[in-house]
N, C-alpha and C positions, 0 to 999 in steps of 0.2 A: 504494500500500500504506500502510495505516495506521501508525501510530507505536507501537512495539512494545517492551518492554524483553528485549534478546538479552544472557544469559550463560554463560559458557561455562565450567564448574571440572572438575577431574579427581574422578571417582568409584571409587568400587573394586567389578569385578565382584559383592562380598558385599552392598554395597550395594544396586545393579539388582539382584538377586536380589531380596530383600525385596520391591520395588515389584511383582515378578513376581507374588512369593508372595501378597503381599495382593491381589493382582487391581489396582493402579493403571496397570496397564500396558497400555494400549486399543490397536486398528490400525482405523483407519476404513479401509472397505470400499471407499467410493468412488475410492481410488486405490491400496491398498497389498490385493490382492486373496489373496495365497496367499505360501507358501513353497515356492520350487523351489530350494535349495543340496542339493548331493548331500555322501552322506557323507560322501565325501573334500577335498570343501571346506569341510565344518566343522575336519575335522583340523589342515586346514590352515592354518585360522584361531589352533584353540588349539594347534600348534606355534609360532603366534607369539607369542602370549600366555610359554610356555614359555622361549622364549628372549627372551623383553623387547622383544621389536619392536616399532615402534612400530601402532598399531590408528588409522583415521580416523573420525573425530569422529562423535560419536550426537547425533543432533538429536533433543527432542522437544517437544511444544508443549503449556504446561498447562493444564488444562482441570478441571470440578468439575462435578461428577456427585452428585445426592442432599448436595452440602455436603462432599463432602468429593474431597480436591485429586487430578486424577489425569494420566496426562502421554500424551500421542497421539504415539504413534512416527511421526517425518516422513521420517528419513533412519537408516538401521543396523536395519530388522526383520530382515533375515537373517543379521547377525551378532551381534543379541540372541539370536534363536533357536539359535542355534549355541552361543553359550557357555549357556544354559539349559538346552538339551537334552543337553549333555555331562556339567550338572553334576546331569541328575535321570536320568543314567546309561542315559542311551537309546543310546549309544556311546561307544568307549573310543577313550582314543589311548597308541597304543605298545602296543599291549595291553592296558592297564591303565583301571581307570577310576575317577570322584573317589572319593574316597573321605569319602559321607556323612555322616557325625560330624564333618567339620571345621564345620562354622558352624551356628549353631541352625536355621536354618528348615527346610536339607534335611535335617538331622534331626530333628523335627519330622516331616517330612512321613515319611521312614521308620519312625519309632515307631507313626503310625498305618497304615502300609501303603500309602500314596500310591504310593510309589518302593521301586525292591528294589533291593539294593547290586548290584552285578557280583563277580564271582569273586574277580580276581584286582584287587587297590588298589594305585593311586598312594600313594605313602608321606601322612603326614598333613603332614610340612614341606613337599611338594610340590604336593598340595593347598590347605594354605593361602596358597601363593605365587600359585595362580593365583586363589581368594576375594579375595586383594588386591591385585588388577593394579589398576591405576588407568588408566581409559578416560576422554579426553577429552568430557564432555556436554556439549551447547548447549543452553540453558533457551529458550524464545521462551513468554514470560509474556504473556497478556493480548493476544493476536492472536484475529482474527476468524477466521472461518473463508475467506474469501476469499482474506486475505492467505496464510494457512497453502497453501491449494489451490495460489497461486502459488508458494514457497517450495519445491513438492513440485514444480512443472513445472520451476523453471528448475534445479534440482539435477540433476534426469534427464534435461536436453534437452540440455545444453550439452556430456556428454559423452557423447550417444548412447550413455548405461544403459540404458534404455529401448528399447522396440520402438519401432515407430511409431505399432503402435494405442495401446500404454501412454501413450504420451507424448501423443496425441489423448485418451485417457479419465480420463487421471488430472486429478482433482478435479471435471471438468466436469459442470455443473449441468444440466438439461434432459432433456426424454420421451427423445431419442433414446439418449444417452448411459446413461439410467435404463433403457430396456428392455435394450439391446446389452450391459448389465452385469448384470442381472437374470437373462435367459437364458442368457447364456455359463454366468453360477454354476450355473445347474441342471441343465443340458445335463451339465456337468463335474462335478457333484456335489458343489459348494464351498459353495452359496448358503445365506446366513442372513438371517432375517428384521430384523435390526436392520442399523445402519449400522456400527456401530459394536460391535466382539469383542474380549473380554477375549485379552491375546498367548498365555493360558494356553489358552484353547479353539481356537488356532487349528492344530496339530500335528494333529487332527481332521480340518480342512479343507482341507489343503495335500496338493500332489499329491508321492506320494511315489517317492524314487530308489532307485535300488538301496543295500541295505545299511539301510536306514531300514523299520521296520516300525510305519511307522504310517503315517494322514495316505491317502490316496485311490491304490489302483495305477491307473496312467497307461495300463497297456495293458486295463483295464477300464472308460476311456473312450470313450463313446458314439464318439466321431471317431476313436479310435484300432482299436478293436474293426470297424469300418465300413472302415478303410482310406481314410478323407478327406486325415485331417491328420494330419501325420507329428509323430510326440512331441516332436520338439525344436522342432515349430513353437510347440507346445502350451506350451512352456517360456517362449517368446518372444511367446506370445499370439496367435498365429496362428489360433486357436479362435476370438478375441472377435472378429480382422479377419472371418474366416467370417459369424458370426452380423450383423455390419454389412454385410456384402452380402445376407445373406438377410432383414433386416430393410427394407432399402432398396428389392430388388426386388419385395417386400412389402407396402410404401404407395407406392411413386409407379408412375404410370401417363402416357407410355410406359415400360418397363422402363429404369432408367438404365446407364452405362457403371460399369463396375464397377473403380478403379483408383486409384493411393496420391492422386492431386490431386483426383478426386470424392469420397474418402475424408475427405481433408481439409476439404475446401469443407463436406460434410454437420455436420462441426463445429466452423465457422465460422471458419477458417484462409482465407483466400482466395488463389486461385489463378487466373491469368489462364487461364480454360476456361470455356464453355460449362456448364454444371453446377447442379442443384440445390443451393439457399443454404441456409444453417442452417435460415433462419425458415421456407422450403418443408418441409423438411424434418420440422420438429419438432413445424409445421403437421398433416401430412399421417399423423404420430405421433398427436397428440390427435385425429386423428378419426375413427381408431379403440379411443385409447385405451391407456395405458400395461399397465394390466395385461391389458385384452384381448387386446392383441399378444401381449405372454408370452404368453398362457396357449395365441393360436393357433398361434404357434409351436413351443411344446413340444409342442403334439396332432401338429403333420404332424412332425415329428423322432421322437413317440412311436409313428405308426405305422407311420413306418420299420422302427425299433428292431423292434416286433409284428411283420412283415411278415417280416426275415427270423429271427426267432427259433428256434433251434434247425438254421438252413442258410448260417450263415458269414456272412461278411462283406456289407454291402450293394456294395463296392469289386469284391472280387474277382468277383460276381454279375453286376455290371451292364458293367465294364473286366476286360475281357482281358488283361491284361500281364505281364509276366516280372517285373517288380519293382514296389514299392509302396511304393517308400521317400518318392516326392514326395506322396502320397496318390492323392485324385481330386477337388480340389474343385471346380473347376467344374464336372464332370461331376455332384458331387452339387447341386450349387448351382442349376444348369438346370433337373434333376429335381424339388425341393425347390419354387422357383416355378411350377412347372407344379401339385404337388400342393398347394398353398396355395390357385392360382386355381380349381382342380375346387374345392375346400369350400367358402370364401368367398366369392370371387364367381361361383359358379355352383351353391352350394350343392347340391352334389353326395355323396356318400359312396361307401366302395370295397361292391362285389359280394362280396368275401372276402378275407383275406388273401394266399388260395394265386393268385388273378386279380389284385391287383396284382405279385404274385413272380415270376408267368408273364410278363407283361410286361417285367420290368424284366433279366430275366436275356437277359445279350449286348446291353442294350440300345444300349450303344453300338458295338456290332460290327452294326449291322444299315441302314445307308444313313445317319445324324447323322454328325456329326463337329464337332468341339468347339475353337477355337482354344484350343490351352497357349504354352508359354511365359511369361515374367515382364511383358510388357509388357500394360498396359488392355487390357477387355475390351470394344469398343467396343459402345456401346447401338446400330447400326444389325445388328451381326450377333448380339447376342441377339433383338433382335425379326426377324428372320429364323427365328433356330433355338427359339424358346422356345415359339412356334405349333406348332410340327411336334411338339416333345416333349410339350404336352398331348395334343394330337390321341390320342399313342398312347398313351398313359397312361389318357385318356377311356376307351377300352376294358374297364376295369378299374372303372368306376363309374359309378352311377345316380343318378338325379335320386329321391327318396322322395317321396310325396303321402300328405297333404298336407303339407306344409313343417310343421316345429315350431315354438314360440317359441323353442326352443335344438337349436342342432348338439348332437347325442349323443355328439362324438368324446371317445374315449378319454382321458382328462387324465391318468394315471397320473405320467408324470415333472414335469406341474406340481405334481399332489398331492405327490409326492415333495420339492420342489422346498419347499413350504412346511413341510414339514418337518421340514428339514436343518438342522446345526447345534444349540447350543443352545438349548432352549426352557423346560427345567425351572422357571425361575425369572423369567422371559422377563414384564415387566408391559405389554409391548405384545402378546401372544399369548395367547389362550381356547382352547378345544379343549371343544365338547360333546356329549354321544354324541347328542341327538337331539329329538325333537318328546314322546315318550310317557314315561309314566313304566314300571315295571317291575314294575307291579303285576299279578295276573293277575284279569280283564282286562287290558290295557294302555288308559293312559285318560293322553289329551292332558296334558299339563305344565300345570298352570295357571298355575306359577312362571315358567318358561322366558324366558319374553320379558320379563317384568321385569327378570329377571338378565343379559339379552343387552342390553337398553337402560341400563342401569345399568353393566353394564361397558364398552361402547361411550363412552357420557361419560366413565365414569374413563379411558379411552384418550385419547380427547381433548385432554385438561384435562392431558398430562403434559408439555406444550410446544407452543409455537408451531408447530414443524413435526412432531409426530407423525404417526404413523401405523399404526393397529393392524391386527391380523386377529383375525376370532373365525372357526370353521371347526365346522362342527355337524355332526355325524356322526362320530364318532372320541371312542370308548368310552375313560374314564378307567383301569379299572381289570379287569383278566381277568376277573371275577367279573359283573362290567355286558356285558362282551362273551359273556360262557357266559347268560348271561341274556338278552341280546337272541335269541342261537341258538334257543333254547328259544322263547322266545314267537313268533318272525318265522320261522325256517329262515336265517338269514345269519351264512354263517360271517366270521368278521372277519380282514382282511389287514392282516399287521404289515407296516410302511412307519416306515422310521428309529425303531425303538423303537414305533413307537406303533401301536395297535387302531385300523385303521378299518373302521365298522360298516356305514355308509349309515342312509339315512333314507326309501330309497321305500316300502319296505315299513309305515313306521311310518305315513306318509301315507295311504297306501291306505286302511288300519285306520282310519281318520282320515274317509275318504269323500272325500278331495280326490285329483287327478290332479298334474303338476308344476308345470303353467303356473297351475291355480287354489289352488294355496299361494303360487307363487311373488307370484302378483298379491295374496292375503291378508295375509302379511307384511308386502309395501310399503305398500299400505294401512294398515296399524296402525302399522307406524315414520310415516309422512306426517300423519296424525291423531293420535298421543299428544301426550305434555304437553312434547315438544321444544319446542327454536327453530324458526323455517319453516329457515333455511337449512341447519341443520345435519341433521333430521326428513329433510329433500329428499335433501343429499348423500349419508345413508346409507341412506336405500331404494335408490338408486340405483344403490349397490355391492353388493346382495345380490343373489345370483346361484347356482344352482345349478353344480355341476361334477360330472363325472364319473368315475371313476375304477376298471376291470374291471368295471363293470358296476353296480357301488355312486355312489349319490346324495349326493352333500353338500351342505352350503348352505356359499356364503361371506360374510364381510362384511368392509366395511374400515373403519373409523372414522377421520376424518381428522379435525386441528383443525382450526378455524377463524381458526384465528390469535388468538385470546382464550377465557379460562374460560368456560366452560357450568354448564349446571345441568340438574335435570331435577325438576319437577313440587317446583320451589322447595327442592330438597334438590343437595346437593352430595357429588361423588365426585370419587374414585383411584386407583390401582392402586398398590398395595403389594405388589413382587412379582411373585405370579402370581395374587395375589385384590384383588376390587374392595372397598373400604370408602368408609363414608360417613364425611365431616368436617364437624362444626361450622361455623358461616359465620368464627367469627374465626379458626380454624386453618388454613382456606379461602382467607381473606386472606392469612396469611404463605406459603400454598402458591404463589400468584397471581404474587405479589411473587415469589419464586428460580424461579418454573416458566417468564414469560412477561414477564419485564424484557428 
């Protein structure tokens, strides 16, 4: 670990409040994923506060963002969250709750209707006692991110805070870790397109307790709703171990053993076993593909989800049992690689939804049988049992002719999935409703792909490790969406706030089919006034997806590790819009973007 300056002073809750308030107060994704404290463990926290107890040290690591200084919570997100959310009156303690007018920013934020007081108020001396508790912070100034990632493992390993998976996922760099963290989020409905959330947006994304009305109900999660994985596993990340088994029987072939030491070994803990190493692993990741994988694993979870829509549980449908308190994951988990291998490699599709539901119901009441218990799941009795469960599954799906350039399946909970979270102001996210313009006739964009290649650079160009999405089909504004209806017949599906419209219909009008737009695009990103390498990498991620029946295009813009240009002019993202810069403003951007 690098050489770091750690210090440590007492702050006064009024203080942290302020950093809330101004947004300097970030939670990187890759390791500090959601908020699970239940109400009664917030209380509990500010009865301590109340009576002067002592509170354990908040760590956080500074960091500078657009130039100005902001601090990445390492250790204390949920008891920041807790004193935050108490004092912007999301819950009372003793009855009673803060009472807003002590200290300017929560009032502030009540003058303009941010926050509503509660009822019944803590006196304002009582209040201000707890504005000025003084909490122990540790500053870690001028650390890498590496060092920080370590910092966050050996905090949570040493006193088994941590799950297992958490303590396997937190910080770790690499495809496999990147998909099994990607998915879990979208699967659960946590997931945001940056790495890195303001602590202000994140009561949005966190799964919520009893008593708490905000934040994601827990029993209207896909595993929970299903009867997989039991909520309190979901608490302890039992979700994201789930998605690392289903990701692993996934890409590697024979199917592996599924258990905490192959678990391990997959990221790159070693364990005296037999087992797929990291580099196999993360190997067999890239070659299909980071976001590919997401995307095919949210279609067979999404046509789960489809399949029994509107008929209960996939759990109680397919296991027979009196209680459902342990779930049914191996049961779903067996199923799951069987419906992966029909699409993918045997590129197959289902006959209907009600023909795969027929199949699946009693399915394990019907000659399968499933080893349970806590101990591995050895790979010589899943390649036993995982043949036999396609087999009867096969029944339920056809081979189509001739084959397309792209599987048609359903993307609804990926599209979902890019959508989550905040995006309003978001300068690594684009969102354009389409190919045409809204004239009538409708007549192709002549602008469009200037504006998609131009903002693509500015994505770029905003760091060494960026990475953008622009996503085409998804109408700005109601009035673009009543407009597309009108000229096409397509009515637009709101998904997390937003109009999505599709784009096949625009194409048609167009005289093009999917595979010959999809092939004209790259062709035009590949031959414009790019760089070759960077012209290659983003044709290469544009891709259609699907979503009820609606078309969109994706694209990803990744840096290249150094500024770009395009056709000798220079971009950025400001925000949510791309602007052009001057080459010497260009330079001082170069200099704080990619030192």
């Amino acid at each position: 670990m690098q050489s770091s300056e750690l210090s440590v002073q007492g702050q006064s809750l009024q203080t942290l409040y302020n950093l809330y308030f101004n947004k300097r107060l970030s939670v990187n994704r890759r390791y500090q994923r959601k908020l699970v404290w239940s109400v009664e463990e917030k209380v509990k926290l500010i009865d301590s506060v109340v009576n002067e107890l002592p509170i354990p040290l908040i760590l956080l690591a500074q960091r500078k963002k657009s130039g100005v200084e902001t601090y990445e919570i390492i250790d204390g997100l949920q008891r920041l969250d807790a004193f935050f959310s108490f004092m912007d009156n999301k819950f009372a303690y003793d009855g009673k709750y803060f009472d807003l007018d002590t200290i300017g920013d929560t009032k502030a934020r009540l003058d303009v209707g941010d926050i509503v007081q509660g009822e019944e108020k803590l006196s304002r001396s009582e209040s201000l006692a707890i504005a000025n508790y003084q909490i122990p912070v540790s500053i870690y100034r001028d650390a890498s991110t590496s060092a920080i990632d370590e910092v966050f493992r050996r905090i949570n390993s040493g006193g088994r805070r941590l799950s297992l998976q958490e303590i396997r996922q937190a910080g770790v760099l690499g495809s496999l870790a990147d998909v099994v963290r990607r998915a879990s989020a979208s699967i659960r409905g946590d997931g945001t397109f940056s790495e890195t959330v303001a602590l202000n947006d994140m009561d949005q994304l966190s799964i919520s307790r009893r008593g708490l009305e905000y934040g994601l109900a827990m029993e209207d999660m896909f595993w929970v709703r299903h009867d997989i994985v039991a909520q309190d596993d979901i608490r302890s990340s039992g979700d994201e171990e789930m998605v690392l088994d289903l990701v692993l029987d996934a890409v590697i072939r024979p199917w592996p053993t599924s258990g905490w030491q192959n678990r391990d070994m997959a990221y790159g803990v070693h364990r005296k076993i037999r087992s797929a190493s990291s580099e196999q692993v993360n190997q067999a990741v890239d070659a299909v593909g980071v976001e590919e994988l997401h995307q095919r694993i949210l279609s067979v979870v999404g046509l789960i989800d489809d399949v029994m829509q509107g008929h209960g549980s996939l759990g109680r449908h397919m296991v027979k049992l009196e209680t459902y308190d342990k779930g049914t994951q191996r049961q779903f988990q067996a199923v799951f690689a069987a419906l992966y291998s029909l699409t993918f490699d045997d590129g197959m599709v289902p006959r209907s939804h009600d023909a795969v539901r027929t199949v699946l119901d009693n399915f394990w009441g019907r000659g399968l049988s499933i080893p349970t218990g806590g101990s591995a799941w050895g790979k010589e009795k899943k390649q036993a049992l995982y043949p036999d469960v396609k087999k009867k599954l096969k029944r339920a799906f056809y081979k189509p002719e001739p084959r397309r350039a792209t599987i048609q399946l359903n993307s609804r909970m990926y599209i979902d999935s890019l959508l989550q979270g905040p995006i309003a102001e978001e300068p690594l996210i684009e969102l354009k409703q389409g190919f045409c313009t809204l004239s009538d006739p409708p007549a192709e964009d002549s602008e469009l792909f200037e504006q998609v290649i131009q903002t693509a650079v500015g994505m770029a160009n905003q760091g060494k490790a960026a990475e953008g999405l622009i996503l085409i089909g998804v109408a700005d504004k109601p009035s673009a969406a009543a407009r597309l209806e009108q000229l096409f017949g397509v009515k637009a599906l709101l998904i997390q706030g937003q109009l999505v419209v599709g784009t096949a219909e625009q194409i048609s009008h167009l005289g093009y089919d999917v595979d010959m737009w999809w092939r004209k695009w790259q062709s035009k990103i590949q031959t414009s006034k790019l760089a070759t390498e960077f012209a290659n990498s983003l044709a290469h991620t544009f891709k259609p997806v699907y979503c009820d029946g609606l078309l969109l295009w994706e694209m990803r813009p990744k840096s290249v590790g150094k500024p770009i240009s395009y056709d000798g002019r220079f971009f950025v993202r400001v925000g949510s819009s791309t602007q052009e810069m001057a080459a010497d403003d260009f330079l001082s951007h170069m200099t704080s973007h990619f030192s």
